[in-house]
C-alpha positions as CSV (number, residue, x, y, z in Angstrom):
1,X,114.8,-12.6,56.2
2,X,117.9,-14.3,57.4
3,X,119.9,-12.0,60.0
4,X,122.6,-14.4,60.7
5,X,124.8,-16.0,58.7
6,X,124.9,-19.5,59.8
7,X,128.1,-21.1,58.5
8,X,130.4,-24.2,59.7
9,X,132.4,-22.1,61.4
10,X,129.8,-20.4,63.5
11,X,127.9,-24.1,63.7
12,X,131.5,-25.4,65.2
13,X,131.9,-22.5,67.7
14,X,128.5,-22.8,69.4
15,X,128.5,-26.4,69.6
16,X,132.0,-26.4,71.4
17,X,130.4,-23.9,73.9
18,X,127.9,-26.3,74.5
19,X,130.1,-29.1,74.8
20,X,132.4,-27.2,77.0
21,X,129.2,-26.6,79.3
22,X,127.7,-30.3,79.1
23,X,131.1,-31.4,79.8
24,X,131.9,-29.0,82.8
25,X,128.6,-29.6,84.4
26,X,129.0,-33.8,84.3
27,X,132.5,-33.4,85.6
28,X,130.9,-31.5,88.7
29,X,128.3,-34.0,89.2
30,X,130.8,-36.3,89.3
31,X,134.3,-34.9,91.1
32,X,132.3,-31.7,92.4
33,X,135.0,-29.1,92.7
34,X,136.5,-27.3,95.3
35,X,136.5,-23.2,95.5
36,X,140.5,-22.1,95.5
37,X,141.9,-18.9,95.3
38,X,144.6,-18.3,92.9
39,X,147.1,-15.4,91.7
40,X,143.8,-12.9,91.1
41,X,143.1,-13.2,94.8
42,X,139.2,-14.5,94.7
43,X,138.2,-17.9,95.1
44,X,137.0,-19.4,92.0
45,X,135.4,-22.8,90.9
46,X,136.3,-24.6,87.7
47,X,132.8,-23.0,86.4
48,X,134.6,-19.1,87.2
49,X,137.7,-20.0,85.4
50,X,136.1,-21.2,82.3
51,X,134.0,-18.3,82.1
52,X,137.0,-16.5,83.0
53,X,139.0,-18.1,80.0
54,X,136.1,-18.1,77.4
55,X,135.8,-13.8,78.6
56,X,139.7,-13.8,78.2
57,X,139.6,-15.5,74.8
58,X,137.3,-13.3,73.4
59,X,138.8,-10.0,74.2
60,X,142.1,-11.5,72.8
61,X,140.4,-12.4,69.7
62,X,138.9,-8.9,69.3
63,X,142.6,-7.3,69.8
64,X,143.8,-9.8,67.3
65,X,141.1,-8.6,64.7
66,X,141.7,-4.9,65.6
67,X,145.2,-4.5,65.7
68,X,146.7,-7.3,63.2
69,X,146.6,-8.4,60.2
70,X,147.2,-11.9,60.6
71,X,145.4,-15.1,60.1
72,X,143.0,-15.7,63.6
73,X,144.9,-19.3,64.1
74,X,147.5,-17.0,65.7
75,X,145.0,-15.9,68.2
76,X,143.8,-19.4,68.9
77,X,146.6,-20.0,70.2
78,X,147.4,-17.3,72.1
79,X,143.4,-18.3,73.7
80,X,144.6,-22.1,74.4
81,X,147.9,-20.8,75.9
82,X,145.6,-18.6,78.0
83,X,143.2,-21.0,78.9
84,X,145.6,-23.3,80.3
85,X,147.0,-20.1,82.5
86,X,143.8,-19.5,83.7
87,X,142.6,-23.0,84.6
88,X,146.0,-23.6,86.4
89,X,147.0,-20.6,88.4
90,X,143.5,-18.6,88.6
């Protein structure tokens, strides 16, 4: 009994995550990072604000889905957009 639908799509997403992850973690073991604080007021590491962005991005896309009727490329932008916020102020 399959209880997931496994598509491309869903494929794509996860393997992004884990991208995102590998990549984040060799960047640290390379130029480890610096805690900062930023316009939220707590000090956060380029870890925090990724997990901060991903968080973000998917309370945006769940607003996009509930209250629009719009293609989700809309969204995805609104996440990058966000993302960049996040990694560059928080």
């Amino acid at each position: 009994m399959e209880w997931m639908a496994w598509t491309l799509p869903t494929a794509i997403f996860f393997l992004s995550i884990g991208a995102m992850l590998i990549g984040m973690g060799l960047l640290h073991m390379k130029y480890p990072s610096t805690p900062r604080v930023g316009v939220l007021g707590i000090e956060t590491m380029r870890g925090d604000r990724l997990f901060i962005s991903l968080l973000g991005s998917a309370f945006i896309n769940l607003a996009w889905i509930g209250l629009l009727d719009a293609p989700q490329y809309g969204a995805l932008i609104i996440c990058g957009l966000f993302a960049i916020f996040v990694f560059r102020w928080v």
